[in-house]
N, C-alpha and C positions, 0 to 999 in steps of 0.2 A: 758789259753788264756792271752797275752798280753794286756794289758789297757796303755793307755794315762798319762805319769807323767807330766804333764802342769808346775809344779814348777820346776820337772829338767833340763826343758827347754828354757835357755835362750836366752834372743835376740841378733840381732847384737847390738840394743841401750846399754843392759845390757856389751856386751864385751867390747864394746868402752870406756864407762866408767870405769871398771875393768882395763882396759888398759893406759887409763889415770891418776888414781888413782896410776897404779903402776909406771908410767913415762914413759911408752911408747908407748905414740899415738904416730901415723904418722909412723910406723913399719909394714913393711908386714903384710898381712894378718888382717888388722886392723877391717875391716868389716865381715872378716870371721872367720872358724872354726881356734880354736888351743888350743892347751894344756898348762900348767902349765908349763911345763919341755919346753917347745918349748919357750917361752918366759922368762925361768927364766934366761939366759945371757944377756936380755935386760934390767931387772929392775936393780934398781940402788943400788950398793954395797954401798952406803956412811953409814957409820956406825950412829945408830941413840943413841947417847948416856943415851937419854932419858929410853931408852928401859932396856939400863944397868942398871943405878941408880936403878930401880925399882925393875928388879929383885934382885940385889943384898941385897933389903932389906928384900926381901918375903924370900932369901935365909938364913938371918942372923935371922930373924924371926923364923923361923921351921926348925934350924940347929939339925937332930939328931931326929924330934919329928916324922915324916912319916915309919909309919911301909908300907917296901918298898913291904913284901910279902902280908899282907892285902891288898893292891892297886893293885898288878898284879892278885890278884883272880880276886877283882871287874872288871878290866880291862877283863879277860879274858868270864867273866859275859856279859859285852858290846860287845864284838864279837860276844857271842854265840847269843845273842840277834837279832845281827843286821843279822845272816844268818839263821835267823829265818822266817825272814819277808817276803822273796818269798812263802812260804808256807800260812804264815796268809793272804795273797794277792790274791792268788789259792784258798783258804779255801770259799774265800768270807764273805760278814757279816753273824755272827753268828745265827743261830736261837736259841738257846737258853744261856742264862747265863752260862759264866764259867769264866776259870782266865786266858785266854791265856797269856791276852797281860799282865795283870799284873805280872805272871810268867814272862815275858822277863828281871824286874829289880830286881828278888829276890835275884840276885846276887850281885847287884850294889847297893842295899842301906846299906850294912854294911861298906862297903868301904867311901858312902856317910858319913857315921855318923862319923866313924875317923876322915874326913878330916875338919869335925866342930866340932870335940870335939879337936881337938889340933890348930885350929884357922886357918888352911890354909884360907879360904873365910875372915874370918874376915884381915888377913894381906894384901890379896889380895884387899880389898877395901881401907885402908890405905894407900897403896903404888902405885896405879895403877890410872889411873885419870878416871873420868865419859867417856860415849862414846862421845867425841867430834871429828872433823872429823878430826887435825892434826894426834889425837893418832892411828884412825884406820886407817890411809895411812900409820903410821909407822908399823904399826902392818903387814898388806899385805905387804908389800915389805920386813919386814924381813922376814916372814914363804913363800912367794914365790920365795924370792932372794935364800934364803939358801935351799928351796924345803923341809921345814922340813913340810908345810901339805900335798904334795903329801905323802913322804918317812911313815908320820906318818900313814895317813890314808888308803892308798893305800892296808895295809898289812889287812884292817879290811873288804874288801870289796866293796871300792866304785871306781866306774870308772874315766877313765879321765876326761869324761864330767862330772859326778857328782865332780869329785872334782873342776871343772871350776866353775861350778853354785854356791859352797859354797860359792869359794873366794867370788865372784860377790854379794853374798847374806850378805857376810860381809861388806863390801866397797860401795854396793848402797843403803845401807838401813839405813842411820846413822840420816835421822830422827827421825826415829822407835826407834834405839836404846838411841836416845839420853831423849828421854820417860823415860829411868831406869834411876832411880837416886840413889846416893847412902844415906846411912843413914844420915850423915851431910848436906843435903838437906833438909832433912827432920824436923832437929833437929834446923834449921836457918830459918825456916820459921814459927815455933813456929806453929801446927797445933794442932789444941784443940781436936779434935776430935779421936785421935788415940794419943797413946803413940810410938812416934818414937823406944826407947827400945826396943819393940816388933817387931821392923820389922829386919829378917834376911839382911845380909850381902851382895850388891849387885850382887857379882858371884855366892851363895849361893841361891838367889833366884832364878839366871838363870837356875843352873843346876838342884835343889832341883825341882823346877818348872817342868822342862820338863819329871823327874821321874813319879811327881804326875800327868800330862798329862798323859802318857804310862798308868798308872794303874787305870786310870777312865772310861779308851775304853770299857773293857768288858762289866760293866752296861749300859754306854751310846750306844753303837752300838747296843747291846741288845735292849733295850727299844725302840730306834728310828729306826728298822730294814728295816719297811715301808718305810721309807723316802732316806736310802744312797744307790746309784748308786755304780756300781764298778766303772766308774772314781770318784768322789769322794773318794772311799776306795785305791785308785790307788794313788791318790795323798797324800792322810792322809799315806799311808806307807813311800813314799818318806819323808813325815813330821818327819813322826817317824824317819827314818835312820838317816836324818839332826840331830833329838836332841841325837841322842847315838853317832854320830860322834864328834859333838861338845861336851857332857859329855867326849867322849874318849881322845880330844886331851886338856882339862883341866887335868885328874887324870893322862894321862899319864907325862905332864908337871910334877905333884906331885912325879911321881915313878922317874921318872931321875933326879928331883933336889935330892930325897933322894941317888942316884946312883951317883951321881956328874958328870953326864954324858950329863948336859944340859946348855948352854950358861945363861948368864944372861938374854941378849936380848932376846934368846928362849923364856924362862921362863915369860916372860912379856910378848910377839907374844902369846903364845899358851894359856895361862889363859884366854887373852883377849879375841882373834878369839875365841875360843871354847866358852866363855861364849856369846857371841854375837850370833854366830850359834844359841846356844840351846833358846837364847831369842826371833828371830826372825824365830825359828822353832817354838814357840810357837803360835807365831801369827797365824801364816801361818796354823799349824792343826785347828787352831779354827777356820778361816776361811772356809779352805778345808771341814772339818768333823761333826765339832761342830753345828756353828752358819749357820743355813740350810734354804735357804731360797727357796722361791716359783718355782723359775727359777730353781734350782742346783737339787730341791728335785726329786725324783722316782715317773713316773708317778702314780696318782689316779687310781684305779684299777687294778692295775700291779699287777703280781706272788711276 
């Protein structure tokens, strides 16, 4: 049976702004349906130098250190993951404890740990700026100019319309995102309470995050069984696929800088986007799955 993915589904307000964002309101089709590749000759080719500089440092940073064939495992871990998930969807909530969902990352957190034991996250917050809105309007219009998130994502699974709603979810949500901060926030406002030290790497939390999400489902849908709707488990999957796409277009940015096969601009576009995806996929499963409220929950006395 089909269920309702409410978060795949964006609005006209959500395209218009996506649209704007990329530079092309006032373009056909503006209140209506369209795809990524349909609109990718209207956004603007002006080259965003910004986007250069930074990768070129993330580049000069981890020149030589990304073992390319440990990455393309992990990567190939996120796939098998993300065509997983019609099944655990069909499956419905669990009745009893097991490791499904947490099987989906057993392949992706060895790959996770190289890319923090040789600093990729750490250089990535170095060189990359907090999510301010100038940087995510350069971010979307390079990965939609160049079509490098359809081209990336496309091959893992998600449709045209999911991959409309990603963009959309990177570009309208930069309040949310501007919530992350990175460590030198942290370390300038002198907070007595925590040792800044201890806090991972902005991209690092993004992605490291959306793992430790995926692998907490089993217990928690477990235990809260009574209470989640298949919409609800309907939408918490689309959450899930958001955070493997956005993990996937982060480690794959890593396997092609190690292949020399990725722009600098790329390289800046895809860290970012991806890490944004996976921060604002977060929210979004807490919302949908997690944090359950009276309205959302499975009626009282129900099977």
């Amino acid at each position: 049976m089909a269920h309702r993915h409410e978060r795949r589904d964006i609005t006209d307000e959500d395209r218009r702004a996506l649209l704007k964002i990329l530079g092309v309101a006032g373009t056909a089709g503006v209140a209506g349906e369209f795809t990524l590749g349909e609109i990718r000759s209207e956004v603007s080719t002006v080259e965003e130098g910004g986007l250069a500089t930074m990768g070129e440092a993330i580049r000069n940073d981890l020149s030589g250190q990304v073992d390319a064939s440990l990455v393309a495992g992990g990567l190939g871990g996120v796939v098998d993951a993300i065509q997983e998930l019609p099944a655990l969807e069909s499956a419905g909530v669990p009745s009893e404890q097991g490791t499904v969902y947490q099987s989906l990352t057993d392949e992706v957190w060895p790959m996770h740990e190289h890319l923090v034991e040789i600093g990729f996250f750490g250089s990535a917050e170095r060189h990359l700026p907090p999510f301010v809105p100038d940087h995510i309007s350069a971010t979307a219009r390079e990965l939609v100019g160049a079509g490098a998130l359809s081209g990336v994502l496309s091959e893992t699974g998600f449709d045209t319309e999911e991959l409309t709603a990603l963009a959309a979810t990177v570009v309208n949500n930069d309040a949310h995102l501007a919530k992350w901060k990175p460590v030198s926030a942290y370390e300038e406002r002198g907070v007595d309470d925590f040792d800044p030290s201890d806090i991972a790497p902005l991209h690092q939390r993004a992605t490291e995050g959306a793992l430790l999400w995926i692998d907490g489902l089993d217990h928690w849908l477990w235990q809260n069984r009574i209470l989640v709707t298949e919409e609800m488990l309907a939408n918490g999957i689309w959450d899930i696929k958001a955070l493997l796409g956005g993990y996937y277009l982060v480690a794959q940015a890593a396997r092609e800088m190690a292949g020399g096969s990725i722009s600098d601009e790329q390289l800046s576009a895809m860290i970012t986007a991806g890490s944004a995806v996976a921060i604002i996929g977060q929210e979004h499963l807490a919302a949908d799955l997690i944090r359950i409220t009276d309205e959302m929950r499975a009626p009282r006395g129900g099977a």
